[in-house]
VEXDREN-2710 file (C-alpha; in Angstrom, 1 decimal):
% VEXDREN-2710
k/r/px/py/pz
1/UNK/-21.4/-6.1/-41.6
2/UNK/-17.6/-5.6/-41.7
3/UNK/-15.3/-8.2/-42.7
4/UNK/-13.4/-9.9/-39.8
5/UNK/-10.1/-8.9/-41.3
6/UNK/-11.2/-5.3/-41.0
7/UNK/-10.2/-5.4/-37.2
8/UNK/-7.9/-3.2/-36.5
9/UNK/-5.5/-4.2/-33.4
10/UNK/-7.3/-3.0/-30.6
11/UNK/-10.4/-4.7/-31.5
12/UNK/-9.3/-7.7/-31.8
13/UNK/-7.4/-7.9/-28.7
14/UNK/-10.6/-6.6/-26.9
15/UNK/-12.8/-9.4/-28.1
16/UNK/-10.0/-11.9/-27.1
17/UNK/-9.8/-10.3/-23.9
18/UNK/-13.9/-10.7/-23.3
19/UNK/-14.0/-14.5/-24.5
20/UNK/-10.5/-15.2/-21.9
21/UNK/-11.6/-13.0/-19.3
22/UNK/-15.4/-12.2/-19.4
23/UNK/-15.7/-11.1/-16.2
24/UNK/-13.4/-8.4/-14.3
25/UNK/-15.4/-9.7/-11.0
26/UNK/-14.3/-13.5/-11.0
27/UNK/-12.4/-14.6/-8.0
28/UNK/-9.3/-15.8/-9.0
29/UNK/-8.7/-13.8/-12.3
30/UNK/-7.2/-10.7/-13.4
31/UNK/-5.8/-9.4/-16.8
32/UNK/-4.1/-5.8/-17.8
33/UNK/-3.6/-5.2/-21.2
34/UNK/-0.1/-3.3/-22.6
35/UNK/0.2/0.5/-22.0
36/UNK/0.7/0.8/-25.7
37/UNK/-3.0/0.3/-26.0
38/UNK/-4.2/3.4/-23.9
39/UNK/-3.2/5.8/-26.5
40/UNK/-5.9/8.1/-28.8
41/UNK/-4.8/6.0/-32.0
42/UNK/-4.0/3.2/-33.1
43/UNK/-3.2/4.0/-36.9
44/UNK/-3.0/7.4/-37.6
45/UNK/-6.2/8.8/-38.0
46/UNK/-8.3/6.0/-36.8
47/UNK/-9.4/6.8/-32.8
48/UNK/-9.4/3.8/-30.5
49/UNK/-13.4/3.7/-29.9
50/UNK/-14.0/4.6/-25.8
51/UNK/-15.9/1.2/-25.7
52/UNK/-12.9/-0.6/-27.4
53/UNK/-11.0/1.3/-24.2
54/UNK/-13.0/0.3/-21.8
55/UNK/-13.3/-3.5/-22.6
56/UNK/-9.0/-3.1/-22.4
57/UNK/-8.4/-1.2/-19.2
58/UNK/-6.5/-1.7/-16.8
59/UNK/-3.2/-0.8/-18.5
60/UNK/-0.2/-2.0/-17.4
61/UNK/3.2/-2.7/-19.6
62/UNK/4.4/-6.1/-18.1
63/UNK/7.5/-8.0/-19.6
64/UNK/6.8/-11.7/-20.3
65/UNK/9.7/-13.6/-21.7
66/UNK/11.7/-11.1/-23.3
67/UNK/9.1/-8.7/-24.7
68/UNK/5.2/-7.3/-23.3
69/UNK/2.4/-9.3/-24.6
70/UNK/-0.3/-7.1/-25.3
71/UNK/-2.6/-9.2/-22.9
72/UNK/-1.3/-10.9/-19.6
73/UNK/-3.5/-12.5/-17.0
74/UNK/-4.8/-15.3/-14.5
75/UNK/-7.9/-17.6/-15.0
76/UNK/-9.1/-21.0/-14.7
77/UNK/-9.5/-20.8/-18.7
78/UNK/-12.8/-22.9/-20.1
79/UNK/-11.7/-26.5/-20.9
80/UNK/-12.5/-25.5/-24.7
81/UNK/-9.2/-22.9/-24.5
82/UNK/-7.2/-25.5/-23.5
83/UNK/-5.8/-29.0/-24.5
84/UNK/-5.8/-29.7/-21.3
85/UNK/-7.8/-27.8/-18.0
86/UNK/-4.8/-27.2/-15.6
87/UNK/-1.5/-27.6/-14.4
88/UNK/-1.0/-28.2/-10.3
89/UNK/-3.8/-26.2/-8.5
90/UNK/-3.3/-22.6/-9.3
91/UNK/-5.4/-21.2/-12.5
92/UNK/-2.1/-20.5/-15.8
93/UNK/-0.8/-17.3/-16.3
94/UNK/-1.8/-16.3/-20.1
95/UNK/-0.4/-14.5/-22.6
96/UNK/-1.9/-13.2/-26.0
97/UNK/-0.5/-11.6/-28.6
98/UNK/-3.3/-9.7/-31.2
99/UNK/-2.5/-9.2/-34.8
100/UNK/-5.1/-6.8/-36.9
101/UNK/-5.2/-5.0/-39.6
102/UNK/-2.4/-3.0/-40.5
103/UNK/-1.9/0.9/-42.5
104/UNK/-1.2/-1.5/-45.8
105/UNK/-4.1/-3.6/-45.1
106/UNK/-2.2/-6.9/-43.9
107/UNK/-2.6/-9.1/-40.7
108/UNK/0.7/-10.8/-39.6
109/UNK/-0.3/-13.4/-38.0
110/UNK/3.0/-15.8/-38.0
111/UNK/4.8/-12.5/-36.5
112/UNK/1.9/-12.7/-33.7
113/UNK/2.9/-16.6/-32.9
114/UNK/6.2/-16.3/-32.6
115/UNK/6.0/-13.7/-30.4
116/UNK/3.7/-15.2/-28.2
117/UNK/5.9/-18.8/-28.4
118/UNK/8.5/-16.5/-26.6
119/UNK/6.1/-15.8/-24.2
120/UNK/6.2/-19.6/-23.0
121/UNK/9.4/-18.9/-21.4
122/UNK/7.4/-17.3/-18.5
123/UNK/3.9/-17.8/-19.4
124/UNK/1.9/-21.4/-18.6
125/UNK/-0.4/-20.5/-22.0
126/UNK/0.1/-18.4/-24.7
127/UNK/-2.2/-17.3/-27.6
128/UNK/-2.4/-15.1/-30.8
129/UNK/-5.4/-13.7/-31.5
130/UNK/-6.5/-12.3/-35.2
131/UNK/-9.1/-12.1/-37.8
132/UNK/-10.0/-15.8/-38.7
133/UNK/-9.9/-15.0/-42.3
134/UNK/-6.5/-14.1/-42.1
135/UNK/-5.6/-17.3/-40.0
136/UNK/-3.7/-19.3/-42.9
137/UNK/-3.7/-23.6/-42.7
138/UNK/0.1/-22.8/-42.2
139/UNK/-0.5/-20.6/-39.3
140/UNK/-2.6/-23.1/-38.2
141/UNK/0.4/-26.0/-38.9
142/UNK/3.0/-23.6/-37.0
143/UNK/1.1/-23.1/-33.9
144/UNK/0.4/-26.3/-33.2
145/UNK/4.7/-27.1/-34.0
146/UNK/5.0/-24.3/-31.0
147/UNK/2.3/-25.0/-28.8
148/UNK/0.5/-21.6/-29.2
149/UNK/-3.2/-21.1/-29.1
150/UNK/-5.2/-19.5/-31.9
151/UNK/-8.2/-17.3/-31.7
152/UNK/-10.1/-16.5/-34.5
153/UNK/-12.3/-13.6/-34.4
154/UNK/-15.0/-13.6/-36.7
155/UNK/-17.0/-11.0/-38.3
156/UNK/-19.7/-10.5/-36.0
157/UNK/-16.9/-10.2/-33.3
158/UNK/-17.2/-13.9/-31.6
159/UNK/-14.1/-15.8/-31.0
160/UNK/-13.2/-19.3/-31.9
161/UNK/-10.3/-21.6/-30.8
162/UNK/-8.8/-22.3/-34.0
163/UNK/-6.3/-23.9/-32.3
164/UNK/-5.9/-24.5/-28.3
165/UNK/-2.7/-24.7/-26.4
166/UNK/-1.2/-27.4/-23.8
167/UNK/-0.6/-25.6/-21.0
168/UNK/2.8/-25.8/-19.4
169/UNK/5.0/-25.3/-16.3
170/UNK/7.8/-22.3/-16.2
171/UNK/9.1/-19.8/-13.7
172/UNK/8.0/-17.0/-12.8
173/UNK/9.4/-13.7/-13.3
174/UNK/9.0/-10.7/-10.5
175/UNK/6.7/-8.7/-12.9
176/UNK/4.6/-12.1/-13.5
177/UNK/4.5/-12.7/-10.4
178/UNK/2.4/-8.9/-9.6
179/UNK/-0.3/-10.4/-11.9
180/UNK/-0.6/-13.7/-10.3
181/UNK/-0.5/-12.0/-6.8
182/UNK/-3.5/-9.9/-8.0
183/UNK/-5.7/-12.4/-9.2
184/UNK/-5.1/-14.1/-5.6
185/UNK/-7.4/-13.2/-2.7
186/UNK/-4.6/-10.6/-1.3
187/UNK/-4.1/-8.6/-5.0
188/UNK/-4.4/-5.1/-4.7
189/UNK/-8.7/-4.6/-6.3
190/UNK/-10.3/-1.7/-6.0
191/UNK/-12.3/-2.8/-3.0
192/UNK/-9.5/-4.7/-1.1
193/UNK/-9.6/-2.1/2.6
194/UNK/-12.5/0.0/2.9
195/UNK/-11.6/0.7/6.4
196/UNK/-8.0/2.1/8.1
197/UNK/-8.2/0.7/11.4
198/UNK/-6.6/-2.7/12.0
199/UNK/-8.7/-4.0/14.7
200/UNK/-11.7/-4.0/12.3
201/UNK/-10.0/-6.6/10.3
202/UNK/-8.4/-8.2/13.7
203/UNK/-11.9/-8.3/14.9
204/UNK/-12.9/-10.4/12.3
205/UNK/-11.7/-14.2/13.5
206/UNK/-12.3/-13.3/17.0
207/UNK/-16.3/-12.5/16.0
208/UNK/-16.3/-15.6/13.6
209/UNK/-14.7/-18.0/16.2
210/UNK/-17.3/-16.9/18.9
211/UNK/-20.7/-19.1/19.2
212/UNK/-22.9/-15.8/18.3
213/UNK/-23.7/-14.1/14.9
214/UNK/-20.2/-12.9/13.5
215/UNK/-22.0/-9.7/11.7
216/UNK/-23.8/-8.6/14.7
217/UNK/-20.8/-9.3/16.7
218/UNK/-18.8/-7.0/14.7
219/UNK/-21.4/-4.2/14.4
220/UNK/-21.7/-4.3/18.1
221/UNK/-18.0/-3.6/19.7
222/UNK/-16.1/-3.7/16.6
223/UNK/-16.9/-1.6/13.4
224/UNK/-20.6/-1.4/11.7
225/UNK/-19.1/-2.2/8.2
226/UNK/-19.1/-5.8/8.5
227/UNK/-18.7/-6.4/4.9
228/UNK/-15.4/-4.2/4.5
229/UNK/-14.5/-5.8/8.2
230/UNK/-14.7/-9.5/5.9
231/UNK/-13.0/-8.1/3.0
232/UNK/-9.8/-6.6/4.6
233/UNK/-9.7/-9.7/6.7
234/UNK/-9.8/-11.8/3.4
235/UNK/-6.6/-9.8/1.8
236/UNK/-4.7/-9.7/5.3
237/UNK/-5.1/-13.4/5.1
238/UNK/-6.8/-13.7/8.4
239/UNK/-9.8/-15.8/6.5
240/UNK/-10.6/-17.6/3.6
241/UNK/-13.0/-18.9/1.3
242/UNK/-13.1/-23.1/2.3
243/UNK/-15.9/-24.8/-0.7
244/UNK/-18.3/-22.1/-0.2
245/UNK/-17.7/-21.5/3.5
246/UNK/-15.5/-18.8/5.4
247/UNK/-12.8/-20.3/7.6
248/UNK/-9.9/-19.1/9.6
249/UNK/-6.4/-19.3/8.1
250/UNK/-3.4/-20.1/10.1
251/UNK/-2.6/-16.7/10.6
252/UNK/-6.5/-16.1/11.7
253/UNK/-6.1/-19.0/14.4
254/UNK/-3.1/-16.9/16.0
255/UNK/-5.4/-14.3/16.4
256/UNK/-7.8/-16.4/18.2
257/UNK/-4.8/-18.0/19.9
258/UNK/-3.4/-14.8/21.2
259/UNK/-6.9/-13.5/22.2
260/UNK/-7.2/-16.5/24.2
261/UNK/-3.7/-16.8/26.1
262/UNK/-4.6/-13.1/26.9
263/UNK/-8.1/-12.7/27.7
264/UNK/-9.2/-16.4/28.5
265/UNK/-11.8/-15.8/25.9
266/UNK/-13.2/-13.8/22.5
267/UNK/-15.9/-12.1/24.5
268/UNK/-13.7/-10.5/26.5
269/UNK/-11.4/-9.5/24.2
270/UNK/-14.2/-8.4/21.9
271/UNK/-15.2/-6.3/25.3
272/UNK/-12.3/-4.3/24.8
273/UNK/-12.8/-3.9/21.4
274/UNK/-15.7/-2.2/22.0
275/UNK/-13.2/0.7/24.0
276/UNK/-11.3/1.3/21.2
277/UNK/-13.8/2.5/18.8
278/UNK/-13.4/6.1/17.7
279/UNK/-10.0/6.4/19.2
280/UNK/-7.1/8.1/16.4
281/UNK/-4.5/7.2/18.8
282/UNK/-1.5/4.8/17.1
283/UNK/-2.5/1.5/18.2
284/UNK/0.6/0.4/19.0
285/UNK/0.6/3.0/21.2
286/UNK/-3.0/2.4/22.6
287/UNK/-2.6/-1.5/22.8
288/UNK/0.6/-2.0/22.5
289/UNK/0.5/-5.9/22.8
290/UNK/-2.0/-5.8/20.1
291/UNK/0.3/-3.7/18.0
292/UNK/2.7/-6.4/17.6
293/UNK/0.2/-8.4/16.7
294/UNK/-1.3/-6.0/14.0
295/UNK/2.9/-6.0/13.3
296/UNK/2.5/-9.3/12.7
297/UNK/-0.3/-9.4/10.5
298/UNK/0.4/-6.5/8.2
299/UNK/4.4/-7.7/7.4
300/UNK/2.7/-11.2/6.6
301/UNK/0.5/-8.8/3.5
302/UNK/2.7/-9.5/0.5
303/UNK/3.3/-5.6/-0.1
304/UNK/4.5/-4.8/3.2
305/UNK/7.8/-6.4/3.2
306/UNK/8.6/-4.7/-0.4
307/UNK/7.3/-1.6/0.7
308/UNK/9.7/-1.9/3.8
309/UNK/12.2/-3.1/2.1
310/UNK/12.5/-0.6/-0.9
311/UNK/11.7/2.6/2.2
312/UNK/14.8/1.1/4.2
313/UNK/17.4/1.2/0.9
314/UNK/16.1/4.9/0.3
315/UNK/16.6/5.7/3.7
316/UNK/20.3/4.3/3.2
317/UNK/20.7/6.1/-0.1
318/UNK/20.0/9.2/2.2
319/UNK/16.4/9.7/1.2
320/UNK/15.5/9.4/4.6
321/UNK/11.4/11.2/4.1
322/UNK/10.2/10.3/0.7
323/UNK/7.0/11.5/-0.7
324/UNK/4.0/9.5/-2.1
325/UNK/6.2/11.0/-5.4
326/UNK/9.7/9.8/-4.3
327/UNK/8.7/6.4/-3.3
328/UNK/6.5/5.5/-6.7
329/UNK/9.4/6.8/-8.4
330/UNK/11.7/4.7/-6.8
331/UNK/9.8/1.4/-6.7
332/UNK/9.1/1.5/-10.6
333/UNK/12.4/1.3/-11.5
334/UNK/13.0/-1.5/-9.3
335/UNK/9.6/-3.3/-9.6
336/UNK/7.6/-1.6/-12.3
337/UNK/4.4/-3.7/-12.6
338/UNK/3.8/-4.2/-9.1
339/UNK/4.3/-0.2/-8.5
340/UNK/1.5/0.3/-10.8
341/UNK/-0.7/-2.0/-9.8
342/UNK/-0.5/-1.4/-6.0
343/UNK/-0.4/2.9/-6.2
344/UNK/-2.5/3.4/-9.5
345/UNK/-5.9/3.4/-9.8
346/UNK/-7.6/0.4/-12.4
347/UNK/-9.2/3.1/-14.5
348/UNK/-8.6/3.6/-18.3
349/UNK/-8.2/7.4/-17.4
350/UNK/-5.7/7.2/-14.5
351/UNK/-3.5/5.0/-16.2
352/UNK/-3.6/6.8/-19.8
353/UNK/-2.8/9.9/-17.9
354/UNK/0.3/8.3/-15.9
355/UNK/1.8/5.8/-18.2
356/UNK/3.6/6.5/-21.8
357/UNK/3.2/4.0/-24.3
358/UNK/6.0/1.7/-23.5
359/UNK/5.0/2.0/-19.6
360/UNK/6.9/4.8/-18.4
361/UNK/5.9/7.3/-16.1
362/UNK/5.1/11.0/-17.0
363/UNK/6.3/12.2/-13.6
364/UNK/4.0/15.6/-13.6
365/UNK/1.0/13.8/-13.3
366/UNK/1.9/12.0/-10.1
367/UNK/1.0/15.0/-8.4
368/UNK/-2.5/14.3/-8.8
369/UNK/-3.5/12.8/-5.5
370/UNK/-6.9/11.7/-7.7
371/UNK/-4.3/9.0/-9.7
372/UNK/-3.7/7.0/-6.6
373/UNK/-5.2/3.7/-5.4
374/UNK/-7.1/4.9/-2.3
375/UNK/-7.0/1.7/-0.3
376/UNK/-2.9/1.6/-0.7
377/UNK/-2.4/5.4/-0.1
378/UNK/-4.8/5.7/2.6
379/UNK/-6.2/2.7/4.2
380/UNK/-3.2/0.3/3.8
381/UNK/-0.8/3.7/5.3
382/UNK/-2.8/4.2/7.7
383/UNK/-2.3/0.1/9.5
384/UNK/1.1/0.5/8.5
385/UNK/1.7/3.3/10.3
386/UNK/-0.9/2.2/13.8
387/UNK/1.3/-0.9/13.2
388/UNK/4.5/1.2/14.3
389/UNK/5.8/0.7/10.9
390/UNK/5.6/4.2/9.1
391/UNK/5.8/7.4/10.9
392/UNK/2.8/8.7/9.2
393/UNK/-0.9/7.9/8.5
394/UNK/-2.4/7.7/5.5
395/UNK/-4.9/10.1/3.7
396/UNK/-8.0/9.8/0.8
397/UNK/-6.5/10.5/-2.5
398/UNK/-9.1/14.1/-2.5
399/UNK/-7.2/15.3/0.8
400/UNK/-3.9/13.8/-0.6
401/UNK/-0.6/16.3/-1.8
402/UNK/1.5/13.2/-3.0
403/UNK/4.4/15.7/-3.2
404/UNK/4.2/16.3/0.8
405/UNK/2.4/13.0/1.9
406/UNK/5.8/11.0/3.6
407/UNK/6.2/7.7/3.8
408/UNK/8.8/8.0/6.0
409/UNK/9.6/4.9/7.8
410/UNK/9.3/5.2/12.1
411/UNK/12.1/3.2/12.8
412/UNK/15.0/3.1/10.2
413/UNK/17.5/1.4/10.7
414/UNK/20.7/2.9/10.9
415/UNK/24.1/1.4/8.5
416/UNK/26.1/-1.6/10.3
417/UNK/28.3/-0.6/12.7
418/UNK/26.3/2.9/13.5
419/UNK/24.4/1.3/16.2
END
């Protein structure tokens, strides 16, 4: 069996990675691990094993303080992480630094805390993780002084808490603050809108308000996907998950609200649901009180309002019909982690192929429709644009030329004055 201090880097962060954040399912957490990770090698001639890879995706190259841990994410960490469980009622944003072996053999692990002590400028925990034979009683001594966790990982590849931090209260920077919004119930996953219709998702309250069963409701006269109806009613923020029970949020009682000032009940509204199926007219156009609604709803999604935002000060810079290309261009300069986490797809081979090694983009490779995140570029387009917001509907990332697709918005607004 190899010796623990025979890690190189990348292993060592991947079994930190799998004792923090054992499973990529849990509601409430995500992690991506630095860009700098997603290359062949590590040291030269030493290949980063694919299941070493695998355990690290999804990439992304997030600044923390004033560097990039090598690990940021959101849990509810295990009370044995942590010198104490939580701080207020949201789960800490982590940081870990990894230290393994090196070309000359060595593990720097003092290097690795004070890095991740600078993290604690932005971060609520922060951790360096190495071999635990390399973890000195003076490593120990100066974590502790700094209030930086230490994870030893030992031979067989386990991880132990040599030391555990206090977890503490800081600001939160804009590229922080992609993570946290991804580990929320409205972050970007890969199965956040399975469908590209906003009534499905509109539907939902109205079926879940009404006395009957809310699934057969919704197969009935509004979509037969009732779990993807759920879901994309989940990350619009039209329901939630209440101690094991699904309830209305404010902005789901609106819906009800509205349906009721205009319809005197759900079951007639859900009546006229049932009319709209199949139809690929613009629903603002089709229903055009429910467009405002949908309006409403979709400028309430945490993306919209950037997305609006960033389209607007292209217009005004006289980009006034950006691609799929244009606009991801744009946005990561202004808001680089978010970019990548809302347009690119979680997979190791996506990201690898878009990002460099200190997060930049390789611009040629963004004409790949196949590198896109399908429920941004195609579902999340296409309400957008039945909302009256872009000019243009969406399409699947197989279909998709990201060099043509426009994301023009319908209604820009023209300078002050020009009115």
């Amino acid at each position: 069996m190899a010796s623990a201090a025979s890690f190189s880097e990348p292993e060592v962060l991947a079994h930190a990675k799998r004792r923090l954040f054992p499973d990529t399912d849990e509601p409430g957490s995500y992690s991506v691990v630095d860009t700098q990770f997603a290359m062949d090698e590590w040291l030269p001639g030493e290949p980063i094993a694919a299941k070493v890879r695998e355990a690290l995706a999804p990439f992304n190259h997030v600044q923390v303080g004033s560097g990039y841990p090598d690990l940021v994410g959101v849990r509810v960490l295990d009370s044995d992480l942590l010198a104490v469980e939580r701080l207020g009622d949201d789960p800490p944003l982590v940081a870990v630094e990894a230290k393994g072996r090196t070309a000359s053999g060595t593990v720097d692990v003092e290097r690795g805390i004070v890095q991740a002590y600078d993290r604690l400028h932005e971060a609520n925990a922060a951790y360096v993780a190495a071999p635990a034979g390399a973890v000195s009683s003076s490593n120990r001594t100066l974590a502790r002084e700094l209030n930086v966790g230490v994870l030893g990982v030992e031979s067989g590849g386990a991880v132990e808490p040599l030391e555990v931090p206090r977890v503490v209260g800081n600001r939160t920077s804009d590229e922080a603050t992609a993570i946290r919004f991804q580990a929320t119930a409205q972050g970007v996953a890969d199965r956040s809108f399975g469908l590209n219709h906003p009534k499905n998702y509109l539907g939902v309250p109205l079926a879940r308000y009404h006395s009957g069963d809310t699934d057969d409701l919704l197969a009935e006269y509004v979509v037969g996907a009732t779990d993807d109806a759920h879901r994309g009613a989940a990350f619009l923020g039209l329901i939630e998950d209440r101690h094991g029970r699904t309830g209305l949020t404010p902005l789901g009682e609106e819906v009800v609200r509205f349906t009721l000032d205009r319809y005197g009940s759900v079951g007639a509204a859900l009546r006229a649901f049932e009319d709209w199926q199949g139809s690929r007219k613009r629903f603002c156009d089709l229903a055009p009180e429910w467009g405002l609604l949908t309006r409403r709803v979709v400028w309430a999604y945490p993306a919209t309002q950037l997305l609006v935002e960033e389209l607007q000060t292209m217009h005004d810079d006289g980009i006034t019909d950006p691609s799929l290309v244009d606009l991801v261009e744009w946005l990561h300069v202004q808001h680089p982690t978010f970019t990548v986490e809302l347009f690119l797809r979680g997979t190791d081979d996506a990201r690898s192929r878009v990002l460099t090694e200190d997060g930049g983009l390789r611009a040629d490779e963004l004409a790949d429709g196949s590198v896109y995140h399908s429920p941004t570029v195609f579902q999340l387009k296409a309400m957008l644009y039945h909302a009256g917001i872009l000019a243009e509907r969406g399409a699947e990332p197989h279909r998709l030329d990201p060099e043509t697709d426009s994301w023009r918005l319908r209604e820009p607004l023209a300078s002050i004055g020009e009115g």
